[in-house]
Every structure is written in C-alpha cells, then in structure tokens.
N, C-alpha and C positions, 0 to 999 in steps of 0.2 A: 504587596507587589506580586505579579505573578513570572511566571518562569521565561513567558513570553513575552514577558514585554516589549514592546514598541517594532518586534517582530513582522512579516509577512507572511504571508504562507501560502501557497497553492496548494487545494489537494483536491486528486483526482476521483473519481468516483463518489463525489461528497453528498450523493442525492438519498444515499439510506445506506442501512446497514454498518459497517466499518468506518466510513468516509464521514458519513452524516455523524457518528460519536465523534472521530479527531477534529472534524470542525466545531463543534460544541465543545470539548475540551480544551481546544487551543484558544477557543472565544473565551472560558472560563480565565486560561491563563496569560489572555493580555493581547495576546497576537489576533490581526486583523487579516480575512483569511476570505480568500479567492476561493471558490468552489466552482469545479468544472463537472460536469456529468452526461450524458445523453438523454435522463431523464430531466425534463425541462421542467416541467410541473412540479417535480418532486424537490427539483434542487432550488427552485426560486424560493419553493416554502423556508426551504430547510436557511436560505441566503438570507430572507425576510426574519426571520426568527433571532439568526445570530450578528446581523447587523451587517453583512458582508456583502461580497460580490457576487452573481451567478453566472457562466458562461456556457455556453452550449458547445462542449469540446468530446469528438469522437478522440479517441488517445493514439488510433491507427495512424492520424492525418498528420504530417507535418504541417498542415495550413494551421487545423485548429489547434494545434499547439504553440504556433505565431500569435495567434489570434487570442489563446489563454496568456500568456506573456504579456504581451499590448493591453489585455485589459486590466491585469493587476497593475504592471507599472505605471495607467492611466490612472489609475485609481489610489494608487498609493506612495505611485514613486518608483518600490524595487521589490526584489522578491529576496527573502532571506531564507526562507523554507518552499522544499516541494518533497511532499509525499507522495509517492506514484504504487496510489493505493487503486484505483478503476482495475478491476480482474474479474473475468469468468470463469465461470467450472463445467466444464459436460463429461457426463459419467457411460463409460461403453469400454468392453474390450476392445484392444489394439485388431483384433479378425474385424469387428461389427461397424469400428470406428469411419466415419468415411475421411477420407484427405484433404478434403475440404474444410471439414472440421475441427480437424486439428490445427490446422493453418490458422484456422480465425482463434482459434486459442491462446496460441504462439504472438499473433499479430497483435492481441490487445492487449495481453497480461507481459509479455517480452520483451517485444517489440516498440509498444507503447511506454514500456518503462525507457527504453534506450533514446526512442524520441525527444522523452521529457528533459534527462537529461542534457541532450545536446543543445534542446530550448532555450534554459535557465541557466545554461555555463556562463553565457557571454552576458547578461543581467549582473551574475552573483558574483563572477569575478571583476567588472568595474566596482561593485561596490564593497571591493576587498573581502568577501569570502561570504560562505552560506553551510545551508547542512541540508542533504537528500537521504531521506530514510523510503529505502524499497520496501514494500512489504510482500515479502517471498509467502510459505508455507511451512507449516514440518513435513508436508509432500515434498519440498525441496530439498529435503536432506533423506528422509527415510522410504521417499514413494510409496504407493500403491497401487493395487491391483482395483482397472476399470478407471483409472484418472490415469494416462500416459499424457495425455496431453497436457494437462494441469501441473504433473508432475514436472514433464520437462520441459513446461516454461517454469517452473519454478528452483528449479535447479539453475535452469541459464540467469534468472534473476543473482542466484549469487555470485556467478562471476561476471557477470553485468557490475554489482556491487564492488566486489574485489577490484579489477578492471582500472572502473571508474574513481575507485578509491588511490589508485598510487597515480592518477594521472593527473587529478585535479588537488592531492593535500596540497603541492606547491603552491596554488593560488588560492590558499585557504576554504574552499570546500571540502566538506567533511561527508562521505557517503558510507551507509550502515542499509544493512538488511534486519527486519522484524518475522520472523516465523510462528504467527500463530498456532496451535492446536484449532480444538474444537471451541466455536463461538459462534455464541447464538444471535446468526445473523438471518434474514429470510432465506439468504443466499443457500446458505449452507443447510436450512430445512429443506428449501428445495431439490436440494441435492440429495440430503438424505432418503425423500421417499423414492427418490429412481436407482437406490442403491440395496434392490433386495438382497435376503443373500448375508448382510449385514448385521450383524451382531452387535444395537448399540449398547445394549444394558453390559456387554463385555468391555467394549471399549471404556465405558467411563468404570469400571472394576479393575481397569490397566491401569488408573491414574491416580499418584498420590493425592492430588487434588481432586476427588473425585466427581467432578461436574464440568460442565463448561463455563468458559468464560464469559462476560457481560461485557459489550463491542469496550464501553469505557476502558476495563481491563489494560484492554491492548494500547488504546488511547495515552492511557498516562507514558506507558513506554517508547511511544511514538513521541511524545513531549519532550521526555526526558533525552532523546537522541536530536530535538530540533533544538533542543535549548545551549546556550553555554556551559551548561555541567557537563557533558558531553566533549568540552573542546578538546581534548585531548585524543576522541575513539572517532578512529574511521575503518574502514574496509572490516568492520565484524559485524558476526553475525549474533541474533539474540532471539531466543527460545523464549515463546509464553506459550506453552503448552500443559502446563496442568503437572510437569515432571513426566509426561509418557515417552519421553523419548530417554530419560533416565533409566531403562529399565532393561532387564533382561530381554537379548534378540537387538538391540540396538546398540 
C-alpha cells in the first residue's frame, strides 16, 4: 500500500524539474495526480508516463485555476492534495532589477500560490478536508543577495502558509510550507550560471550534507505532508536543505 492511497492531487509546475519528481512520487505512492504546467509538450509527456491528467494552467489566472479544479474533479471526482509548487527565479540586484520584473516574480511564485488556494478550498472542504503543501525556499527564511524578488515572494509564501493554516484547520485542511536548499533542478542550473560572483564549491563546504539534493529528495517530504501521517501538522514550516541553515550566521 502506498501512502497515497486512493488520494488526488494537483500539482502545479509538474512539467520538469521539482513538479515532474512529486508527480512521479506521488504516482509511486498511490495517489492519482492532475498535473498543471505552461509547458504543454513537457507536461502531457510527463501526464502520459504517469498515467495522469495534463492541464494547461498559467498559475497568475484565476480562469486557469477554475479550469485546473474542473479538470481534476472531471476526472476524478475531488481534490485531496495541491501542491503549489510552479515558481520562477531571476537573478539581478534590487538597483539593476526592473519593476516589472519583480512583479511577475511575486505574481507566479506568491500570488499564484494564494490563488490555488482559494481554488481548492471550496472542492476540499465539501469533501470534509485536504492538505496544501507550499513549497517556499530557504531564500524564504534566510534571503539573499541578487534574488529580492525570489526572496520575498518566498517569504510571503510562509505567511500565505501560516495565514491559511489557522483559517482552514476548522474545515479540516491542513497547510504546510517545504523549504528546499540546493536541488538539482534545470531551474536552479540556470540560475546558477547568471550568478557570477558565486562561490559554489563554498556553498556545498557550508553543508553538513555536502551536495545537493535529488528533486525525489524533496518529493518524499512533499508526500509525507500530503499523506495522513501528517494529520496532525499544519501551519509549519520544513527545511530540506542539506543542514545549511543549521549553521553559524543563521
């Protein structure tokens, strides 16, 4: 038996990287799982592979987040899980950054989490309760220099979480934030070559784990917060970062 059994799931960004592991994970343990993405091509493969659904959902839109709703519960009936995992990164000082681009930072990674929620409330509480795991950053607790924007959509991610956590335990949803470190995702290669300046052979010498993660990594613990062992934790937050934020300076 797997952990997710007979489960649903929405999760956003599921066309690669992060997204594309939790839905292969979650397909491992039981649960049947909606995959929303902007990449169309990427995420029917990724739908096609794990036996699931694909929707073509920008996460800004309150349409396509009706529209991702509608097609899970077409498909399945209800949503028991959403992970509001779809996020960008752009790397620039706070001087260099333009305004516009932090906005569209804010509006996908933030904004799009608060949307999803509001989505899936009125699904998860007819069918007497659900679990939403945000996945923030450890930029959201300890920032950085040249991600402001990243940073503080991710920071607003946990009190999104919090928030949302004492408003919905009464009708049984249960809302949890995931702060990754460093994980070997494209995403975050891509990010690394526009971060000269950076020091990676240091950072991974900060971490009692001394590597990074493998997207699965973060997957199991995304599980572990959509499943019933879980029923008891809501509004916290959980570090998979390798132990670097356990350390001197933090």
């Amino acid at each position: 038996m797997g952990r997710l059994d007979g489960k649903v799931a929405l999760i956003t960004g599921g066309a690669r990287g992060m997204g594309k592991a939790h839905a292969r994970h979650f397909t491992t343990e039981g649960a049947r799982v909606v995959i929303g993405d902007v990449l169309e091509e990427k995420g029917q493969r990724v739908a096609a592979e794990i036996g699931g659904v694909f929707v073509r959902h920008d996460v800004t839109s309150a349409d396509d987040w009706a529209a991702a709703v509608a097609a899970a519960t077409s498909a399945y009936g209800r949503i028991d899980v959403l992970v509001n995992n779809a996020g960008i990164l752009r790397h620039a000082p706070v001087t260099e950054m333009d305004p516009d681009e932090f906005r569209h930072v804010l509006d996908v990674n933030l904004v799009g989490s608060w949307l999803g929620i509001r989505a899936v409330v009125p699904v998860m509480r007819d069918a007497g309760g659900g679990s939403i795991v945000n996945i923030s950053s450890i930029e959201g607790i300890a920032g950085a220099a040249g991600l402001s924007a990243y940073s503080a959509s991710k920071f607003g991610v946990r009190g999104l979480t919090r928030s949302a956590a004492q408003e919905l335990g009464p009708v049984g949803i249960r809302v949890n934030s995931v702060h990754p470190g460093g994980v070997m995702t494209s995403m975050a290669l891509a990010a690394a070559q526009t971060m000269t300046g950076v020091d990676g052979s240091g950072f991974l010498k900060a971490l009692p784990i001394a590597r990074f993660a493998e997207p699965v990594e973060i997957s199991r613990l995304v599980a572990f917060l959509a499943s019933d062992d879980a029923s008891y934790t809501t509004g916290a937050e959980f570090l998979a970062d390798g132990g670097l934020l356990s350390g001197p300076g933090y």
